[in-house]
Backbone as a printed PyTorch tensor [residue, N CA C, xyz], in Angstrom:
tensor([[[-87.0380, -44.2400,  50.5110],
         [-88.1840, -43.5280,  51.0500],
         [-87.9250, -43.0460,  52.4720]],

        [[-86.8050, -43.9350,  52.8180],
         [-86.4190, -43.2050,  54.7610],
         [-85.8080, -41.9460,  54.7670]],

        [[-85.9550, -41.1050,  53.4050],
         [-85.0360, -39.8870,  53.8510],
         [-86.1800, -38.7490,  52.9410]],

        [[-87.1840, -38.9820,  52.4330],
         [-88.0840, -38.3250,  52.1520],
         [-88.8320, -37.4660,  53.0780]],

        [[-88.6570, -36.0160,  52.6120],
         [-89.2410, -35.3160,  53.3010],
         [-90.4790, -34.5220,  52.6470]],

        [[-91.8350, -33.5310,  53.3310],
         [-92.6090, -32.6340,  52.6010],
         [-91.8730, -31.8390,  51.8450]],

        [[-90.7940, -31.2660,  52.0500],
         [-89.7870, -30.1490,  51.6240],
         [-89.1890, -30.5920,  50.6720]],

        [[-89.2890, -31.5800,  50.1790],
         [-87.8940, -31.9130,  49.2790],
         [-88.8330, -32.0030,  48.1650]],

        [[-88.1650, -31.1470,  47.1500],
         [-88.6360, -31.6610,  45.7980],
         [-87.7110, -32.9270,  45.0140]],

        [[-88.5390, -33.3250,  43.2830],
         [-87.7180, -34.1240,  43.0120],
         [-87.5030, -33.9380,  41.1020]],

        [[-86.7460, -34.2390,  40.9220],
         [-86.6400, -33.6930,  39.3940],
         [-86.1830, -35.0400,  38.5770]],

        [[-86.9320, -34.9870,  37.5780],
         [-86.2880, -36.2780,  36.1990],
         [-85.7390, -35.8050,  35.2500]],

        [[-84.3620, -35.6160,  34.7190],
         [-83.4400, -35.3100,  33.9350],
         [-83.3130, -35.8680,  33.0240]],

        [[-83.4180, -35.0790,  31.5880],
         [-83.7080, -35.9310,  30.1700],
         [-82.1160, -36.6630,  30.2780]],

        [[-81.3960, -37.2520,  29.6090],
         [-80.1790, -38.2840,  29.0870],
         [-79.4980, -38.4250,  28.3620]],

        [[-79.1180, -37.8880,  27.9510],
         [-78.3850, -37.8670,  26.2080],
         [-78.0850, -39.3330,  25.5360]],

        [[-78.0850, -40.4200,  26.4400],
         [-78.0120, -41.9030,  25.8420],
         [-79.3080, -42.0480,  25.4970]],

        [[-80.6410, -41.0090,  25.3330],
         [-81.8080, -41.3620,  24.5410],
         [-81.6870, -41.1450,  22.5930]],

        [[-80.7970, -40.0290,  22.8120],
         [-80.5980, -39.5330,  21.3600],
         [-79.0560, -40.9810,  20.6130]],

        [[-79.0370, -41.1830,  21.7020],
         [-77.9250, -42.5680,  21.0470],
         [-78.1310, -43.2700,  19.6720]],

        [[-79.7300, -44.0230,  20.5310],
         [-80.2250, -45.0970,  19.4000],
         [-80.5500, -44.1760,  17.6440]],

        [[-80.6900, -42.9080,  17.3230],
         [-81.2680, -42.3280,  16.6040],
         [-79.9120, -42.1710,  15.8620]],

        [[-79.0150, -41.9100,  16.7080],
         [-77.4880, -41.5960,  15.7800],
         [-77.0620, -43.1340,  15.1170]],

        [[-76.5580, -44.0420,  15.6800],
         [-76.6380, -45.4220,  15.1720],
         [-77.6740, -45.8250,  14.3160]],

        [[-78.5830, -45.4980,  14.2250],
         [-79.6720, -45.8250,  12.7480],
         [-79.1620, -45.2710,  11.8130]],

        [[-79.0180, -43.7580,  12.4240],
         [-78.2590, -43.3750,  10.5560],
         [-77.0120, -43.3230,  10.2420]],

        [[-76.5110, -44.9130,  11.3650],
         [-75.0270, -44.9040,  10.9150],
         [-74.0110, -43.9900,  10.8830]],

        [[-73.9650, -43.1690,  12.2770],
         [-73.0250, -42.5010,  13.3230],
         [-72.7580, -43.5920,  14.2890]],

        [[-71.0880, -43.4040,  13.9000],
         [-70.5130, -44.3440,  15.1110],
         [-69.9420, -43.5000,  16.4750]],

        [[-71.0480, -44.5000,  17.6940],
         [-70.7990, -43.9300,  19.0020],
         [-69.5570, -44.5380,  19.5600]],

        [[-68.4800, -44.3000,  19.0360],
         [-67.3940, -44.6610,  19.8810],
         [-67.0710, -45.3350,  21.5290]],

        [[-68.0650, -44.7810,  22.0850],
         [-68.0270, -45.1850,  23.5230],
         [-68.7480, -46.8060,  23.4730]],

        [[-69.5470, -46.7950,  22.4580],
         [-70.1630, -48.0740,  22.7940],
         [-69.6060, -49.1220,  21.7300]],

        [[-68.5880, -48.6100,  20.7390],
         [-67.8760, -49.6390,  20.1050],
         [-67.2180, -50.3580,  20.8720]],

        [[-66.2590, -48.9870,  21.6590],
         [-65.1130, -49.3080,  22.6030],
         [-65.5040, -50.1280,  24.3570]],

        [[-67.1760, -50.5900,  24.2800],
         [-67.5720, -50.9090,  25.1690],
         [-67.1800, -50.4610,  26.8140]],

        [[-67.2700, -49.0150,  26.8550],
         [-67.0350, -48.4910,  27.9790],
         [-68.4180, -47.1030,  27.5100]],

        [[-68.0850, -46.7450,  29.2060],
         [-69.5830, -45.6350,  29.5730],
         [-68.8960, -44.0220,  28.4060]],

        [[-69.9010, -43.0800,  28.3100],
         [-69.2920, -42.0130,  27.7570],
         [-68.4310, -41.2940,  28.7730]],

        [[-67.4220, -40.4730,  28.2460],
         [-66.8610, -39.5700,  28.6600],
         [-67.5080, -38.5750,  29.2740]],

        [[-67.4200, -38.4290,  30.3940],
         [-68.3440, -36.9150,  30.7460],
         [-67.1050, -35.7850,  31.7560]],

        [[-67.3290, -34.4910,  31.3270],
         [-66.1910, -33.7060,  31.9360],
         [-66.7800, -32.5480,  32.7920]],

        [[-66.4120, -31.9030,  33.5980],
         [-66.5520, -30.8850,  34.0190],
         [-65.7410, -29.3980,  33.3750]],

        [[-66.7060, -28.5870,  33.3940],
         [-66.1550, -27.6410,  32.0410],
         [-66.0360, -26.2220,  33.2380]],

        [[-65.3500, -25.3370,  32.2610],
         [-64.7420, -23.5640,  33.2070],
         [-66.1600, -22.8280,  33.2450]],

        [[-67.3560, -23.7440,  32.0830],
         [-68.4470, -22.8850,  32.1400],
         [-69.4370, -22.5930,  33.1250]],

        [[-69.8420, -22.1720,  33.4730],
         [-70.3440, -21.4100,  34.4430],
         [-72.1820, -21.7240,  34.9530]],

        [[-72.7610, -22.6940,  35.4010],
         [-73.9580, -22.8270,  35.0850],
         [-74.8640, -21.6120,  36.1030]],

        [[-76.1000, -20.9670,  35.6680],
         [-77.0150, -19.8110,  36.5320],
         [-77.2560, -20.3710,  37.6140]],

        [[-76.8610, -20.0880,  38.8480],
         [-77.3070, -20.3830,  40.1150],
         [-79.0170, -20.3480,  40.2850]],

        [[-79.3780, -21.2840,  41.0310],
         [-80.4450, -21.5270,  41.3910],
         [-80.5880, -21.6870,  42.8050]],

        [[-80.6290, -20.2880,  43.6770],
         [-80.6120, -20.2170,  45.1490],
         [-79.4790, -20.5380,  45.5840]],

        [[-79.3200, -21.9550,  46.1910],
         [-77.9900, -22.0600,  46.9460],
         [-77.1900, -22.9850,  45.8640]],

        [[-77.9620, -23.5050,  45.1520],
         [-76.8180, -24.0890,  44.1950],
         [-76.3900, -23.2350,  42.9710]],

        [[-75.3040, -23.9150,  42.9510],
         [-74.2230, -23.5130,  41.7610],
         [-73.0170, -24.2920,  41.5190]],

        [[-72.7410, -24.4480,  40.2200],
         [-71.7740, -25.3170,  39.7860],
         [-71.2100, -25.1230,  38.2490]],

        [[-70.6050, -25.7640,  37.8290],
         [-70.2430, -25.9110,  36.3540],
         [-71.1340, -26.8440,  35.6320]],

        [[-71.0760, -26.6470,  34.2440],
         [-71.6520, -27.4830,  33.3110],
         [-70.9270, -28.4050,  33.0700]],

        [[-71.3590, -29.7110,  33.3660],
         [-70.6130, -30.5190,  32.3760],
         [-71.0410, -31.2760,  31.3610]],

        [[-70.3620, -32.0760,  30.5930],
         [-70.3580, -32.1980,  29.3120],
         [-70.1230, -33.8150,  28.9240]],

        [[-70.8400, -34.3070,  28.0510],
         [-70.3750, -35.6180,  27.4700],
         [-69.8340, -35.3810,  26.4100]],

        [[-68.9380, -36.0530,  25.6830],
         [-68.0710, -36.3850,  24.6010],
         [-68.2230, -37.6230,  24.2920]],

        [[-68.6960, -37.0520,  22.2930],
         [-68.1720, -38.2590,  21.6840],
         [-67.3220, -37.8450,  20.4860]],

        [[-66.8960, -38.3080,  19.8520],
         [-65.9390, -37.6540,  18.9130],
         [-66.7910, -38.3370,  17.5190]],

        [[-66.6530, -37.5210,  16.4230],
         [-66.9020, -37.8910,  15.2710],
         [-66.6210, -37.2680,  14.0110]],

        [[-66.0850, -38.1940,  13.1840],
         [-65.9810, -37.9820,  11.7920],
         [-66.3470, -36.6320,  11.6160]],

        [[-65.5960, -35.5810,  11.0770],
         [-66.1170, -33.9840,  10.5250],
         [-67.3930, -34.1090,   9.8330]],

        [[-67.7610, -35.2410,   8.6680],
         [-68.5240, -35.2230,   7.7550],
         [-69.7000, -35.7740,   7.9320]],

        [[-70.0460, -35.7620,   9.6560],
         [-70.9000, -36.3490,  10.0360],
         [-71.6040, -36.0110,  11.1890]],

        [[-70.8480, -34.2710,  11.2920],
         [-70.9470, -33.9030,  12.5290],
         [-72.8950, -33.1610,  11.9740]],

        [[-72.8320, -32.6040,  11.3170],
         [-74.3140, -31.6770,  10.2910],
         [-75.2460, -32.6720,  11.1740]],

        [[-75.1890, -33.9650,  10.5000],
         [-75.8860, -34.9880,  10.8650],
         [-76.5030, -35.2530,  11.7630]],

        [[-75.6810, -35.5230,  13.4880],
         [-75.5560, -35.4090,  14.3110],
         [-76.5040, -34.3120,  15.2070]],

        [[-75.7220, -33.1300,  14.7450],
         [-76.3910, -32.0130,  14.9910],
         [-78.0890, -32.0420,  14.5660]],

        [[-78.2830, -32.1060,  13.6130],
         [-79.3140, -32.3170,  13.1430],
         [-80.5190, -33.0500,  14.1630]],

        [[-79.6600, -34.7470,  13.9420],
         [-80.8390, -35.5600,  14.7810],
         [-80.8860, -34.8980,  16.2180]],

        [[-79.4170, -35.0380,  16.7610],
         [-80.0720, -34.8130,  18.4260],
         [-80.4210, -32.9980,  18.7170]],

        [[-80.3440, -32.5460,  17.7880],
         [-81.2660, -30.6780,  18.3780],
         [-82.9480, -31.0540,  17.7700]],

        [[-83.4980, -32.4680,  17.9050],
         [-84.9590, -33.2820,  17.6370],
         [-85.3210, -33.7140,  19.5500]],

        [[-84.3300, -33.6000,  20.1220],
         [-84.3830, -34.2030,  21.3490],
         [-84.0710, -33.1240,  22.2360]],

        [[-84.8230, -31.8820,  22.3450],
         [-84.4320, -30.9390,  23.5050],
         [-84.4930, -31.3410,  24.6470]],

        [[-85.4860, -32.0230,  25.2540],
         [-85.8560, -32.6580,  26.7460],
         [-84.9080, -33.7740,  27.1360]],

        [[-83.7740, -34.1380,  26.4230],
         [-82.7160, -34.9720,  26.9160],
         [-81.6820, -34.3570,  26.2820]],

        [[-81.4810, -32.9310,  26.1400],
         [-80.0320, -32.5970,  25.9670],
         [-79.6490, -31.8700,  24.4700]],

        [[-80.5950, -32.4460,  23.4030],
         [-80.4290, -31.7010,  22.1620],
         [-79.4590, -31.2870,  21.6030]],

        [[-79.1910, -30.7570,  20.7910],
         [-78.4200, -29.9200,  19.8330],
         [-76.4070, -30.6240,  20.8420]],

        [[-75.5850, -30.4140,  20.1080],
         [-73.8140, -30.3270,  21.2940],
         [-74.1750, -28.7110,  21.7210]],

        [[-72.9230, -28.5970,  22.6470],
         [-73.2890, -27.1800,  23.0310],
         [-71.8260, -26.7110,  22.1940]],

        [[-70.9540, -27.5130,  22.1870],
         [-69.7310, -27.2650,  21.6900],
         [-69.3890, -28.2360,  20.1520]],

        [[-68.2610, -27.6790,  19.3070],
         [-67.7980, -28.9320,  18.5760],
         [-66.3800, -28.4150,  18.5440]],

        [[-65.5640, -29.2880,  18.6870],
         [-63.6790, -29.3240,  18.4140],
         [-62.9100, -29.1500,  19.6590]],

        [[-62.4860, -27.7180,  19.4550],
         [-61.3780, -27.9440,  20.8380],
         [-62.0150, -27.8420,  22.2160]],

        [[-61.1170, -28.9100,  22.7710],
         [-62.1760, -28.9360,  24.3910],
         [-61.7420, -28.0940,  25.2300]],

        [[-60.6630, -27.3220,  25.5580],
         [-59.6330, -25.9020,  26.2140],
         [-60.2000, -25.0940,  26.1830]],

        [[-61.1230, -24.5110,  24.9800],
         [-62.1720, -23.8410,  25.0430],
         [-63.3200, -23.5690,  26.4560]],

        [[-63.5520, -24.9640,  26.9180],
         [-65.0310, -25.3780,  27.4220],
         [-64.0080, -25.4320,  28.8880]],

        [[-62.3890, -25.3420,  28.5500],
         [-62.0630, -25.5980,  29.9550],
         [-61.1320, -26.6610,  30.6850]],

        [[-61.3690, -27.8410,  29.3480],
         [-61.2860, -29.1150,  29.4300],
         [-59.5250, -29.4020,  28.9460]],

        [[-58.6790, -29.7490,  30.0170],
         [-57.3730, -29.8840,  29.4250],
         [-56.8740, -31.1300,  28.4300]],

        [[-57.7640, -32.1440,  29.3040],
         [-57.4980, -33.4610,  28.2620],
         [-58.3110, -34.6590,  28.6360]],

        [[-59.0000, -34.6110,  27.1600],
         [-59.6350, -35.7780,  27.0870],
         [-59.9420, -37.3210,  27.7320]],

        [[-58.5130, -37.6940,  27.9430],
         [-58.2980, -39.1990,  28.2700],
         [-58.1180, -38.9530,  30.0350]],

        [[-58.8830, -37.9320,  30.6930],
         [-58.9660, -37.8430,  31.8060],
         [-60.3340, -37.7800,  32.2660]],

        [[-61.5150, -38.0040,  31.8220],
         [-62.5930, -37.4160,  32.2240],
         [-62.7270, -37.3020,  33.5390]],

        [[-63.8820, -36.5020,  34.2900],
         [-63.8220, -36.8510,  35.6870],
         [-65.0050, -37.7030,  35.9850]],

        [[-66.0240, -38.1810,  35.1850],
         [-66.4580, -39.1310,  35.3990],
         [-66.8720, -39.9340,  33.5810]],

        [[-67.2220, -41.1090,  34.1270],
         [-67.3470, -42.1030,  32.8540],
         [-65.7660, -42.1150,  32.2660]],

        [[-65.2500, -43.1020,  31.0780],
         [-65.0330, -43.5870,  30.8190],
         [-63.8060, -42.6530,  29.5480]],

        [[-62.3090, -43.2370,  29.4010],
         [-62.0150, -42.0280,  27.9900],
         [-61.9730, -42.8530,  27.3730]],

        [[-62.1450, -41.9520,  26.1910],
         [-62.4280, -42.7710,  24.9670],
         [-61.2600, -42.5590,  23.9680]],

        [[-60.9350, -43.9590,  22.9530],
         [-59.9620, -43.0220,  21.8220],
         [-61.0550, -41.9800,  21.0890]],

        [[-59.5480, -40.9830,  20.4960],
         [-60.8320, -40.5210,  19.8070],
         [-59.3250, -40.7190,  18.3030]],

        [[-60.4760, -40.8860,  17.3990],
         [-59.8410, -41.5480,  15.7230],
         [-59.2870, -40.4300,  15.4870]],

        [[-57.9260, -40.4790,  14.3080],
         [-57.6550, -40.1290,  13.9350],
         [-58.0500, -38.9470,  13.1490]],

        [[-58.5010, -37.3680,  12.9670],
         [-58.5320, -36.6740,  11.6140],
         [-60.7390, -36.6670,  12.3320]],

        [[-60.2400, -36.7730,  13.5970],
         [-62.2730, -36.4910,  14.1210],
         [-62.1360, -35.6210,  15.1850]],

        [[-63.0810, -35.1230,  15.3090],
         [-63.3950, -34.1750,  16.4550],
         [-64.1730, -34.6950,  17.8780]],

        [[-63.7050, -34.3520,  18.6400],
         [-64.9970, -34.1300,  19.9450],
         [-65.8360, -32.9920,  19.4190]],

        [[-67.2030, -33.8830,  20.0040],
         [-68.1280, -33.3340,  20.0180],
         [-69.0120, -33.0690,  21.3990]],

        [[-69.0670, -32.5770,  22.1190],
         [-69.6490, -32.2800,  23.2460],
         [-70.8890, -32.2300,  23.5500]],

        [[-72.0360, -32.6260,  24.1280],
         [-73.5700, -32.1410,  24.5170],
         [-73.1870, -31.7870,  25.6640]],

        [[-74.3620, -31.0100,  26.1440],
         [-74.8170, -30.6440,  27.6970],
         [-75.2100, -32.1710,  28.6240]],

        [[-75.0930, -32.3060,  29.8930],
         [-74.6920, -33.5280,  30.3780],
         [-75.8360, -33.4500,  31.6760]],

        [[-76.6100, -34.6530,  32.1240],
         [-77.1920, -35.1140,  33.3550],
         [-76.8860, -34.9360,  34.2690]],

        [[-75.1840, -34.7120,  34.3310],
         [-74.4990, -34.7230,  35.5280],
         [-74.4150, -33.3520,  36.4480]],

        [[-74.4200, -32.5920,  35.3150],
         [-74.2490, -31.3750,  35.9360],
         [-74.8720, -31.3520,  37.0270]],

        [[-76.0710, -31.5430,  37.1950],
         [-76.6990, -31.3770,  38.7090],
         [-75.9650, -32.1420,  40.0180]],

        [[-75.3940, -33.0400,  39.5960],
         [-74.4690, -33.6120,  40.8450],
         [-72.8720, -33.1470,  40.8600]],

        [[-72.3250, -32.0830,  39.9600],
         [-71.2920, -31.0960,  39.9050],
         [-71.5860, -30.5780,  40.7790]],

        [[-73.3630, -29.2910,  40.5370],
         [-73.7920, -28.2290,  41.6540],
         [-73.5980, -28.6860,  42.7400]],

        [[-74.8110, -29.9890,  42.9200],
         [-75.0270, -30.1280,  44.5130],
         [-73.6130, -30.8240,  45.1780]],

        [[-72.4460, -31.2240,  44.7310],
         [-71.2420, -31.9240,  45.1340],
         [-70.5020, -30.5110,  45.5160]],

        [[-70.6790, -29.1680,  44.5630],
         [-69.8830, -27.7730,  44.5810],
         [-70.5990, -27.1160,  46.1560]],

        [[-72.5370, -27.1660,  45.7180],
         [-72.6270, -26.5940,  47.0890],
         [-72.9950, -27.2320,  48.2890]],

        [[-72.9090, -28.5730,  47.8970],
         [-73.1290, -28.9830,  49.3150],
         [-74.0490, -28.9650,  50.1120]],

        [[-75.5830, -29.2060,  49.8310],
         [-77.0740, -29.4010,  50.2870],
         [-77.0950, -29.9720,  51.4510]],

        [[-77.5250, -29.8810,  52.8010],
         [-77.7290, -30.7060,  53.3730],
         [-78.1490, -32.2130,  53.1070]],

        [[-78.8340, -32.2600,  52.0140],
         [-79.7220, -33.3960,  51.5270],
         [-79.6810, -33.0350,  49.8790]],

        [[-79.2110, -34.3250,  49.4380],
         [-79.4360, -34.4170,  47.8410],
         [-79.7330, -36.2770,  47.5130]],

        [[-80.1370, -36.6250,  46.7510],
         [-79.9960, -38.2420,  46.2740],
         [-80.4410, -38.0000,  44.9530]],

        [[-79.4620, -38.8350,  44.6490],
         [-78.9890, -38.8410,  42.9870],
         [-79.1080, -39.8880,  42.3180]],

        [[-79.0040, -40.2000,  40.9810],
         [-78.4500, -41.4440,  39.7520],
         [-76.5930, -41.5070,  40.1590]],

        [[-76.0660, -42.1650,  39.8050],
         [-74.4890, -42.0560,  39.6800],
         [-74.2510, -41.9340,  37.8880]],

        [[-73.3600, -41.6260,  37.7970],
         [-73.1280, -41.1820,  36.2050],
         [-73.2660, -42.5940,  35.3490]],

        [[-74.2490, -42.4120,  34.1730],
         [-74.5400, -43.6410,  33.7770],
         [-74.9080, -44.7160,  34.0700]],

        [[-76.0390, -44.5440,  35.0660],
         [-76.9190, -45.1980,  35.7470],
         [-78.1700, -44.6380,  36.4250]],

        [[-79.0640, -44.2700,  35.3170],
         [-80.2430, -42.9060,  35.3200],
         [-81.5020, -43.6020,  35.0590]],

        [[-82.4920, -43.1550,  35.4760],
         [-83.9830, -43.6080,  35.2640],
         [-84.1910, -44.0070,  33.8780]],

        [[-85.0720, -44.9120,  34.2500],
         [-85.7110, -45.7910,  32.9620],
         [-86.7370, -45.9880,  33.2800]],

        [[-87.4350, -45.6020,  31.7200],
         [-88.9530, -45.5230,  31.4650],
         [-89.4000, -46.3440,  30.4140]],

        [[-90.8610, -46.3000,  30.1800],
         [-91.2810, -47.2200,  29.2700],
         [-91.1740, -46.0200,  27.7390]],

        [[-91.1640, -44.8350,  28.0220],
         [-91.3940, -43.9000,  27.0810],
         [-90.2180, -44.2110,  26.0840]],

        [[-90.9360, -44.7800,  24.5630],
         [-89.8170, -44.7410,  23.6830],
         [-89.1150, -43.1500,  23.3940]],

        [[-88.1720, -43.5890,  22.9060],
         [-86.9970, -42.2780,  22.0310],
         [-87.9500, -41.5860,  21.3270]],

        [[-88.6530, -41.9860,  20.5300],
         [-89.7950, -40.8390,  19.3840],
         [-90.3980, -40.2300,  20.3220]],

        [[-91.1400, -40.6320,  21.1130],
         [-91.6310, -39.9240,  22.4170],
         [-90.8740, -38.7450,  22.2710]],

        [[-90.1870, -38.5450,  22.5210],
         [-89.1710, -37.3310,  23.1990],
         [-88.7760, -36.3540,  21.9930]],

        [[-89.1290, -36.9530,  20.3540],
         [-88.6810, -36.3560,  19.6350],
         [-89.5470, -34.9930,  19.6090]],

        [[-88.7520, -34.1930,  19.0280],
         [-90.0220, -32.8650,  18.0760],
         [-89.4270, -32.7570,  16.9580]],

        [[-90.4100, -32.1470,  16.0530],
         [-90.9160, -32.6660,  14.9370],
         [-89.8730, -31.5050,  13.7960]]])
């Protein structure tokens, strides 16, 4: 609260670890949390719309999964727009920018199985890409994988 100002606004960023619990019910395996480490999250060549003085890249979480399970996937989390919804990408990550996997620049790499794909969503982080790219006088943040918590269950957030 010692660095709160009238001027400063403040924003709550949906999560993509909300659409987690919904994939594991119908028996999609989240790799990151088999392998008991945080997700992969990357910074991508894509380009996010400036908003005044900020600007930055999108980045991206990865999880990789089974081809025959990707429909699925897709399916449940584009139910969760307000934390990230739908991947933005599926397969090659060179595409998005991304040279290699087992480097992320933040969180955790993951294997990814044999004969599966990365799968990519849009990521929380991005906003601390921008403000790290432009450099705000003043920003305060979550650190990657360590984001607000609410009482609001996951259905909450769903649409229908």
């Amino acid at each position: 609260m010692e660095y709160w100002r009238d001027d400063l606004v403040a924003f709550l960023i949906g999560c993509s670890f909300t659409f987690e619990s919904p994939l594991v019910e119908a028996g999609i395996p989240i790799q990151h949390q088999l392998q008991g480490v945080n997700v992969p999250m990357y910074r991508t060549a894509v380009r996010c719309e400036s908003a005044g003085s900020l600007s930055g890249p999108m980045v991206v979480s990865m999880r990789p999964l089974p081809p025959e399970r990707i429909s699925d996937a897709v399916r449940i989390t584009s139910r969760y727009p307000g934390v990230h919804g739908a991947p933005v990408h599926i397969g090659d990550p060179r595409q998005l920018g991304i040279s290699d996997l087992q480097a992320p620049d933040f969180g955790d790499a993951v294997e990814v199985p044999a004969g599966w794909l990365p799968v990519f969503w849009a990521c929380g982080v991005t906003p601390q890409a921008a403000v790290m790219e432009s450099r705000p006088e003043l920003a305060i943040s979550h650190a990657p994988g360590h984001m607000l918590i609410t009482d609001l269950p996951n259905a909450s957030l769903q649409v229908p």
